[in-house]
C-alpha positions, 0 to 999 in steps of 0.5 A: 652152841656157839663160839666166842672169842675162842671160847664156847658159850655153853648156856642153853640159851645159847644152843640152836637146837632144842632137845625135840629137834635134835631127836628129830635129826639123827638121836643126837642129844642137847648134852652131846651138842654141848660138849661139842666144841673147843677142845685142846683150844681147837674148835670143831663143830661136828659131832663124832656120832655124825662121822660114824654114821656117814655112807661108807664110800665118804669115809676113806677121805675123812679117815685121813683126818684126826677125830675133832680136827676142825679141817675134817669139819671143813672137808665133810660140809664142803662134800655135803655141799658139792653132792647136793649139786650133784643130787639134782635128780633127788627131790621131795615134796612138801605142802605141793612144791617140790624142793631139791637137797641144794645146799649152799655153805659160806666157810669163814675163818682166819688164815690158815685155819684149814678153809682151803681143805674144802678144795678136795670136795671140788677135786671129787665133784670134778670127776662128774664133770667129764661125764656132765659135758658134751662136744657139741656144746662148750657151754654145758659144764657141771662146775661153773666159776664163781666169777662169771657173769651173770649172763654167763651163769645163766647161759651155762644153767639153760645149758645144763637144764639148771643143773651145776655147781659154782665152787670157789676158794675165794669169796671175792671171786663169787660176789657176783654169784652171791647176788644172784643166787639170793634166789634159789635160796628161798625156794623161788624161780629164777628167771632165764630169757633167751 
């Protein structure tokens, strides 16, 4: 499905899925992701199946939304994002490589169409953070600015044996970020010198 000025396309050329994937992925149907989609002129993406099926300690703050309230959308892909993060400890192994459950999520949208709701997942994560650090070493903090350099974001990874979560509500603040986590993206190592 994709949105169009507005508007949902809804030809099966347009769907992202096929209805063997979607089977795959949680029992959700092709006609289910159709009808999800613009309604009452506000569009959302997620469908209801997926909240209902979520861990019980993420629901109180996704109750605090209304069903098929896009800023729920915001919030749940904002939380998805940060615990990954968190979850450096948790990893599967595929054709004899290890891939850990890093995710990385860009939100766009106009002015005041709920974006700034994904700050609450950083609010939550923040809380790890006076776990993560040690007073002996400044350097090693969970939560690393989208606005640090390069020399920085690596000194804080080495810091925190390539653990951390770069969390910002503004794309310009990450520019620096964005280059250099081309990376990780694909699955590649990213080369520290001391």
């Amino acid at each position: 499905m994709k949105i169009q000025n507005g508007e949902r396309a809804d030809t099966k050329t347009d769907a992202h899925c096929t209805e063997d994937s979607l089977q795959e992925c949680g029992n959700i149907s092709h006609k289910e992701i159709e009808t999800t989609g613009v309604e009452d002129g506000v569009p959302h993406v997620i469908p209801e199946k997926v909240y209902n099926n979520l861990p019980e300690m993420l629901k109180p703050l996704l109750d605090t939304y209304k069903v098929n309230d896009p800023k729920r959308d915001v919030i749940l892909i904002a939380l998805i994002t940060h615990l990954s993060g968190a979850s450096h400890f948790i990893s599967g192994n595929y054709h004899d490589r290890d891939y850990y459950p890093n995710l990385i999520s860009f939100q766009l949208g106009a002015a005041a169409s709920g974006k700034g709701e994904a700050i609450w997942a950083k609010e939550i994560i923040e809380s790890i953070e006076v776990v993560f650090q040690e007073a002996d070493n400044p350097l090693k903090k969970f939560i690393i600015a989208g606005n640090s350099t390069r020399a920085m974001l690596y000194a804080r990874l080495t810091a925190n044996n390539g653990v951390g979560v770069i969390s910002e509500t503004e794309a310009m603040s990450s520019r620096i970020i964005i280059k250099v986590i081309g990376k990780p993206i694909i699955h590649s190592a990213m080369c520290i010198s001391e």
